[in-house]
C-alpha positions as CSV (number, residue, x, y, z in Angstrom):
1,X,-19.7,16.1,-0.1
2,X,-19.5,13.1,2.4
3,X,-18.3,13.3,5.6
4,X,-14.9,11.1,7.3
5,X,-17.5,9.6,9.1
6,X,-19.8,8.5,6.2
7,X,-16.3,7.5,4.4
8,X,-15.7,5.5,7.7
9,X,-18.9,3.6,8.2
10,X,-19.3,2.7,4.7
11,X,-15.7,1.2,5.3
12,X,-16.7,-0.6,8.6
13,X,-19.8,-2.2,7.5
14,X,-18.5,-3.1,3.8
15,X,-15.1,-4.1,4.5
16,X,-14.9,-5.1,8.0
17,X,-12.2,-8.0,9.1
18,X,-12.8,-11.4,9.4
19,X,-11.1,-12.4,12.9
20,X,-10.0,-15.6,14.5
21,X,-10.1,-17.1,18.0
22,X,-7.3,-20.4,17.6
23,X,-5.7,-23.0,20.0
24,X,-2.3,-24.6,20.1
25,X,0.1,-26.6,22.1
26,X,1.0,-24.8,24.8
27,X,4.5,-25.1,23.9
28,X,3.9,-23.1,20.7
29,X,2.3,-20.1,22.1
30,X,5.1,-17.7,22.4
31,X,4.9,-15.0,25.3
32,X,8.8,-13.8,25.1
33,X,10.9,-12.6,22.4
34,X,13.3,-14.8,23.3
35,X,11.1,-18.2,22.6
36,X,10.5,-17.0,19.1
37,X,13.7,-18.7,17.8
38,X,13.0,-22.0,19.3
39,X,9.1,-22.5,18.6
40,X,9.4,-21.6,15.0
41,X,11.6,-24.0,14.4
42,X,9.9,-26.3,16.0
43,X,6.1,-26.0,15.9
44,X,3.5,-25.4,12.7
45,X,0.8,-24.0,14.9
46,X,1.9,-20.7,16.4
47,X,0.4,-18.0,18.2
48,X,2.1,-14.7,19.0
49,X,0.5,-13.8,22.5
50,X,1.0,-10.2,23.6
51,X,5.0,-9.8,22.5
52,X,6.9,-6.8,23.3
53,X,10.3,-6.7,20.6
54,X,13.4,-4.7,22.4
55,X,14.2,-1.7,20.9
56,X,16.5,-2.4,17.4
57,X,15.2,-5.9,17.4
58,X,14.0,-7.8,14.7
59,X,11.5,-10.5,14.7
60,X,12.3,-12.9,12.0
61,X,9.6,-15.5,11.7
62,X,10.8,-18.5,9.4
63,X,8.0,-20.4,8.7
64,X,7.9,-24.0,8.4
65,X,6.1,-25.5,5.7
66,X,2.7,-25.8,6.6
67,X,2.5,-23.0,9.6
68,X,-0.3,-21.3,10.5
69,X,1.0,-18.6,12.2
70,X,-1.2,-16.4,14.8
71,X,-1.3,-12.7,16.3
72,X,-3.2,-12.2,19.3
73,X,-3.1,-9.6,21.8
74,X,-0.9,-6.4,21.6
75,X,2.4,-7.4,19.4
76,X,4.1,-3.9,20.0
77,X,8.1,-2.1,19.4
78,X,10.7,-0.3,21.8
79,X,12.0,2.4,19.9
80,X,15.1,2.4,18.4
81,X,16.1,4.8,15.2
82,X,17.3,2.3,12.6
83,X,15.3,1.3,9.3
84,X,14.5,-2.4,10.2
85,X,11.8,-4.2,9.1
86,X,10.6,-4.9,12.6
87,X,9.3,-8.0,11.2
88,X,10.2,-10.5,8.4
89,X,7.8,-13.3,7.4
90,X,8.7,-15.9,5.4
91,X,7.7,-19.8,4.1
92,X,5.7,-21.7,1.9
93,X,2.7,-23.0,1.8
94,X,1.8,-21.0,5.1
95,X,-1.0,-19.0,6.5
96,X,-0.7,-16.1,8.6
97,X,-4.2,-14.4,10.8
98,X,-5.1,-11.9,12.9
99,X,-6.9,-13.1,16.2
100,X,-10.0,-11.1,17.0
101,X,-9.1,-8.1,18.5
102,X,-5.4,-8.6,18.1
103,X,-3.4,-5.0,17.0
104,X,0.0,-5.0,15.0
105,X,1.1,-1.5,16.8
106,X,4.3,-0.3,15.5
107,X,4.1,3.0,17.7
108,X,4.6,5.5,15.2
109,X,4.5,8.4,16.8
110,X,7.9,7.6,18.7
111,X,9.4,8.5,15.4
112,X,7.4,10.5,13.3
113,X,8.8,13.8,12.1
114,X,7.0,15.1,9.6
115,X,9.9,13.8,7.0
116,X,9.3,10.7,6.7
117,X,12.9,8.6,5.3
118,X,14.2,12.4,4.5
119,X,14.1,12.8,8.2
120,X,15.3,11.0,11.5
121,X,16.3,7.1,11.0
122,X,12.6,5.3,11.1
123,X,12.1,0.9,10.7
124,X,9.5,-0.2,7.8
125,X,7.0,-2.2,9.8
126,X,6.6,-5.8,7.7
127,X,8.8,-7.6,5.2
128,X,6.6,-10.7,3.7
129,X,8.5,-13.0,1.4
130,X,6.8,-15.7,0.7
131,X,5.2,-18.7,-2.1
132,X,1.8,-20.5,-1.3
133,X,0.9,-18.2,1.2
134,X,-2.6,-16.6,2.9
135,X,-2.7,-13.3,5.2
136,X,-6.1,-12.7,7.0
137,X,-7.3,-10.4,9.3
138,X,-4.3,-8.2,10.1
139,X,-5.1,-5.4,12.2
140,X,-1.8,-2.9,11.5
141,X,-1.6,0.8,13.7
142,X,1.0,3.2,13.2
143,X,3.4,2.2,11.4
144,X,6.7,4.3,11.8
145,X,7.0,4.2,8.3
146,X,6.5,1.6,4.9
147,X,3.5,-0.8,6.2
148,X,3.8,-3.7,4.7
149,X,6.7,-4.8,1.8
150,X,5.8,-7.4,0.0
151,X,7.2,-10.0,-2.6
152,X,5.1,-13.2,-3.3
153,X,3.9,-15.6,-5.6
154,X,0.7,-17.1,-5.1
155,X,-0.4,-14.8,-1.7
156,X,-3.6,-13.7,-1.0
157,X,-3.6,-10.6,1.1
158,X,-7.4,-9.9,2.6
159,X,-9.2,-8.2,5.3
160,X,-6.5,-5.9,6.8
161,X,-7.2,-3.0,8.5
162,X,-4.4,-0.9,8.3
163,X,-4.9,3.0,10.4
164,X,-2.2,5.7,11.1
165,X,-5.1,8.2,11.2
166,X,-3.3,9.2,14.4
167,X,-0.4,10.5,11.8
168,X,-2.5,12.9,10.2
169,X,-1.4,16.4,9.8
170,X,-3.6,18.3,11.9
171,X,-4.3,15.3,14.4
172,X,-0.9,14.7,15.3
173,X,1.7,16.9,16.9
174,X,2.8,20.2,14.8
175,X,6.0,18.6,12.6
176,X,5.2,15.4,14.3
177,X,2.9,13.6,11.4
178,X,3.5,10.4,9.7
179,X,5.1,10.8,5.9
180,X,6.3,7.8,3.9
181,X,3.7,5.5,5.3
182,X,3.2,3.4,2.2
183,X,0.2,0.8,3.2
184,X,1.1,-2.5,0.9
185,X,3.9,-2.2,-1.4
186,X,4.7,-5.3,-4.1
187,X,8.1,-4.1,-4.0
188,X,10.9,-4.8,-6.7
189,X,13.2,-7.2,-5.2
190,X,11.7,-10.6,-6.2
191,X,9.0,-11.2,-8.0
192,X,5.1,-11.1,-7.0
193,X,3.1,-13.7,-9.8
194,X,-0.3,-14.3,-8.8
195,X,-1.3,-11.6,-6.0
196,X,-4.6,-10.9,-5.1
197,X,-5.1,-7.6,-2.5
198,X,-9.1,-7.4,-1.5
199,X,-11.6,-6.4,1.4
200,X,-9.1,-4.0,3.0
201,X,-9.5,-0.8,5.1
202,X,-6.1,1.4,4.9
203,X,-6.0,4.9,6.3
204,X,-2.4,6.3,5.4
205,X,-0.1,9.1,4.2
206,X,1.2,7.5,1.1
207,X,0.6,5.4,-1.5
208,X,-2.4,3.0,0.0
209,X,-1.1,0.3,-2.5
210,X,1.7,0.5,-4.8
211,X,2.8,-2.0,-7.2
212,X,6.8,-1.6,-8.5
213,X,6.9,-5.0,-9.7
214,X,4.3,-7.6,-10.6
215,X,2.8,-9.8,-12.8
216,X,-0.8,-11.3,-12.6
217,X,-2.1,-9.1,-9.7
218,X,-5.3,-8.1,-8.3
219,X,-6.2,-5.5,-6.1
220,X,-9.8,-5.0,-5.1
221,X,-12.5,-4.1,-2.8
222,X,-10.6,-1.5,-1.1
223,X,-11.4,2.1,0.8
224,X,-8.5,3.9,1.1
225,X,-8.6,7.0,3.2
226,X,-6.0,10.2,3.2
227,X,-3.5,8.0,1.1
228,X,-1.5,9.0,-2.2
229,X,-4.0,6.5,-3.9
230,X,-3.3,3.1,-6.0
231,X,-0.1,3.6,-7.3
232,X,1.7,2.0,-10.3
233,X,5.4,2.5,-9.7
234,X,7.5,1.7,-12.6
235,X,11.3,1.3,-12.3
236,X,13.8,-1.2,-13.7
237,X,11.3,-4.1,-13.3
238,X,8.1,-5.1,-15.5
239,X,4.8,-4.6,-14.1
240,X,2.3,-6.6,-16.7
241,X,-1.9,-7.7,-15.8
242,X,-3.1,-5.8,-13.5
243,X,-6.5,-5.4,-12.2
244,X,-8.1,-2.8,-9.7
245,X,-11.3,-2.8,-9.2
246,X,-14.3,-1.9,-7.0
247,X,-12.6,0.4,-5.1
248,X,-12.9,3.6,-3.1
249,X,-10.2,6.3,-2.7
250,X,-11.0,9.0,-0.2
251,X,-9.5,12.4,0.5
252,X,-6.0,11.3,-1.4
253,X,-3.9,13.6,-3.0
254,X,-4.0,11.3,-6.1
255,X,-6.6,8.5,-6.1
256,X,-5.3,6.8,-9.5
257,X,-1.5,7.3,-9.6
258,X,0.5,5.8,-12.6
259,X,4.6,6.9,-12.8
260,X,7.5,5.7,-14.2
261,X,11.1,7.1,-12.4
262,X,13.4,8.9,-14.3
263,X,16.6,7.7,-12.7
264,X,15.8,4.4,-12.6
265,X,16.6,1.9,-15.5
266,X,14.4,0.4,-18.7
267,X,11.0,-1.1,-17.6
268,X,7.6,-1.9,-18.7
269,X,4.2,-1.0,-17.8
270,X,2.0,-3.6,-19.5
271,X,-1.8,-4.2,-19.2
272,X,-3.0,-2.7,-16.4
273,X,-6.5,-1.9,-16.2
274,X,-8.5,0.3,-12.9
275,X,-12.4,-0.6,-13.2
276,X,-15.1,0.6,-11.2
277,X,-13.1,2.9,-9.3
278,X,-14.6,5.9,-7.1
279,X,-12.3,9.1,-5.7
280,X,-13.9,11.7,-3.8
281,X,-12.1,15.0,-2.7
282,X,-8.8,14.3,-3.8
283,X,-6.7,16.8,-2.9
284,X,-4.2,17.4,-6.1
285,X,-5.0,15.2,-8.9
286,X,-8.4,12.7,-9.5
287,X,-6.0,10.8,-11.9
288,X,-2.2,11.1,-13.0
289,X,0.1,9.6,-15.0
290,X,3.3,10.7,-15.1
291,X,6.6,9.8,-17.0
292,X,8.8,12.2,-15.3
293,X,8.6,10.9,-11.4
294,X,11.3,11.7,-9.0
295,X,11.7,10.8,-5.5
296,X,11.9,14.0,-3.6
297,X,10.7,15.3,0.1
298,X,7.1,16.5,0.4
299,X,6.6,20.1,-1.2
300,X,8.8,20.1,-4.1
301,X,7.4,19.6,-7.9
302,X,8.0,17.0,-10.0
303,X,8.6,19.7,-13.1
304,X,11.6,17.4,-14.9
305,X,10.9,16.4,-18.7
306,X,9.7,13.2,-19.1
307,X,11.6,10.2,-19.9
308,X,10.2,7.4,-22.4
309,X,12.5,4.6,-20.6
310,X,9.6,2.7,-18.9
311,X,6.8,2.6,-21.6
312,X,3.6,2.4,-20.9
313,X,1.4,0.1,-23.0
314,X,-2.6,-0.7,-22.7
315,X,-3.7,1.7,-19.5
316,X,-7.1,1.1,-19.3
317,X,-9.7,2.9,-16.8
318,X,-13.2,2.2,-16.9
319,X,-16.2,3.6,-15.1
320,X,-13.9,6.1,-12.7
321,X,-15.9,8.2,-11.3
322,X,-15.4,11.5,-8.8
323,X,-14.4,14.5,-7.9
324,X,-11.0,16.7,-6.8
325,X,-11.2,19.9,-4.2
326,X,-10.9,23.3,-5.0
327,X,-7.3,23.4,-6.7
328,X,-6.8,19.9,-8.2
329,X,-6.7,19.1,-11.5
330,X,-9.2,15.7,-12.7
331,X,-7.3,14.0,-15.1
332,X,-3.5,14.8,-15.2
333,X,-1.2,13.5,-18.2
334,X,2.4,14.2,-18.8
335,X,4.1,11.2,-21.6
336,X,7.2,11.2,-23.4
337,X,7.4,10.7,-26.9
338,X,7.4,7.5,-28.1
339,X,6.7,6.4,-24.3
340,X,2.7,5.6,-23.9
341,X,0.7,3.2,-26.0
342,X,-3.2,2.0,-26.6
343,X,-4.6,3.3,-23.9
344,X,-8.2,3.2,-23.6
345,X,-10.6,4.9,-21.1
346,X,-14.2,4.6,-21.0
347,X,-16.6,6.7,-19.0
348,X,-14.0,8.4,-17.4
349,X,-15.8,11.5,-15.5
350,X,-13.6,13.2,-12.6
351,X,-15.4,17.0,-11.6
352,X,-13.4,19.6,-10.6
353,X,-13.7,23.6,-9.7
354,X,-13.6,24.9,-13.2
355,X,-9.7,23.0,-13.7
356,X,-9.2,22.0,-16.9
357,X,-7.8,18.7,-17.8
358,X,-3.8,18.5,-18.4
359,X,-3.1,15.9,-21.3
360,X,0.9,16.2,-22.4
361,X,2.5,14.1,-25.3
362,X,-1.1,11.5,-25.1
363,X,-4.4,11.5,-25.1
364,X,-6.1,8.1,-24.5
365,X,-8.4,6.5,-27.0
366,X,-12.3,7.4,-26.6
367,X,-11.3,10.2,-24.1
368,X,-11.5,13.8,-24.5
369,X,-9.1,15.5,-22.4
């Protein structure tokens, strides 16, 4: 098999950030918390130099219409055990980048516990809400939980590296590890209509993108390390035309993961295709789909029945391509009756250490489980 450092070059050299060197009035380069109020009210070209946010602060950046908005240097947290986000973005028509050499640190392992939200209190790192809007460059490190929440319409989201390598079990301190640590989440609050996700690096310790609401979405051009994979996450919400593609998933314990929750209310999975996608070593399942999801602390198995609530039409993979570790199970299938629909996969080949195939209540079209 590849090594982490072959994963990690081939992630360097294919996917590496674009970054930025900018200049602004000086009046709108902000080098205290407290001048953040003040200059994003009244400046469009903004530069974050080196900020330090007091413990159980929050900092909320308004946009005006027509910002470009810039990190440079360290932008770092006190800790403080409450949920946050540490920061909200928000605007339209705005552009947001990541100075060369500039670090989003959210100092993780001041809060990891191993338990991720079932433990100790711990802030999600980013709230975006925003229309009309570009993010470039990002450079995110440990974040003390959720990455990056996200609810757009017309956002493009490219060349982010996000790494909480440093959360890894076996790297970080015994019952110290990150959990939870979700990279980019189109979450279910408002909608996201026209979101495209491409050219980024994400080392995590959950899903490496998830998509619980959404419509006209593309994801691609993305290595994802140590992650739970690219995750469909249906709940009360319609997630319809979606596209990921050209990807690499490394060392996840699901590198295609499709699941509907079975306390949540009606939904709809709609058109959602994977193309081109490669998984190497995953750790439990190469693919899953699974109509019987519930939200519970690392360790325990999702054994419910499933629930045919949030139907899933038109699941197309094509040209996935891989392999799971000793253990795992390729291609993993639990549906409800009456609850999946015209599915279609298409040289679909996972390899796995003489473990058979589980396909419950569907088989796709032109597959042979």
């Amino acid at each position: 098999m590849m090594s982490v450092f072959v994963y990690t070059l081939f992630a360097y050299f294919s996917f590496i950030p674009v970054s930025y060197q900018t200049r602004v009035e000086e009046g709108c380069l902000v080098k205290e918390f407290e001048e953040v109020n003040n200059v994003t009210n009244n400046c469009k070209d903004i530069i974050l130099d080196n900020l330090s946010i007091p413990g159980g602060e929050q900092l909320i950046l308004n946009l005006n219409e027509g910002s470009t908005l810039t990190f440079r240097g360290n932008t770092s947290f006190n800790f403080c055990a409450w949920t946050g986000p540490l920061i909200t973005i928000s605007g339209n028509n705005i552009k947001v980048i990541g100075e060369k050499d500039s670090v989003i640190d959210g100092r993780g392992p001041l809060w990891w516990d191993g338990q991720g939200t079932w433990g100790g209190k711990k802030p999600r790192l980013l709230k975006i809400q925003v229309t009309n809007a570009i993010f470039d460059g990002l450079n995110i490190k440990d974040c003390p939980a959720l990455c990056a929440m996200v609810n757009g319409e017309n956002l493009v989201i490219r060349n982010w590296f996000i790494n909480i390598l440093e959360g890894d079990e076996g790297v970080a301190p015994e019952n110290h590890f990150a959990h939870n640590t979700d990279g980019i989440n189109l979450a279910i609050f408002e909608p996201n209509e026209n979101v495209t996700i491409e050219n980024c690096v994400i080392y995590n310790q959950d899903d490496c993108i998830a998509i619980a609401r959404g419509k006209n979405v593309t994801v691609r051009n993305l290595f994802c390390h140590g992650s739970h994979g690219l995750t469909i996450s249906g709940t009360n919400s319609t997630i319809e035309d979606v596209l990921f593609e050209n990807s690499i998933i490394t060392m996840a314990e699901n590198g295609i993961h499709v699941k509907t929750h079975v306390l949540d209310g009606d939904g709809l999975i709609k058109n959602v295709v994977y193309r081109n996608i490669t998984i190497l070593d995953a750790k439990n399942y190469g693919i899953s789909v699974e109509q019987n999801y519930l939200n519970l602390p690392a360790g325990q198995p999702q054994d419910g029945p499933p629930s045919n609530h949030i139907p899933i039409y038109n699941l197309s993979m094509q040209n996935i391509y891989g392999n799971v570790l000793s253990g795992g199970i390729p291609v993993f299938i639990l549906c409800a009756d009456e609850g999946c629909f015209d599915w279609k996969w298409e040289n679909v080949n996972i390899l796995g250490d003489n473990q058979n195939n589980n396909c419950t209540g569907y088989v796709p079209k032109e597959y042979e489980c």
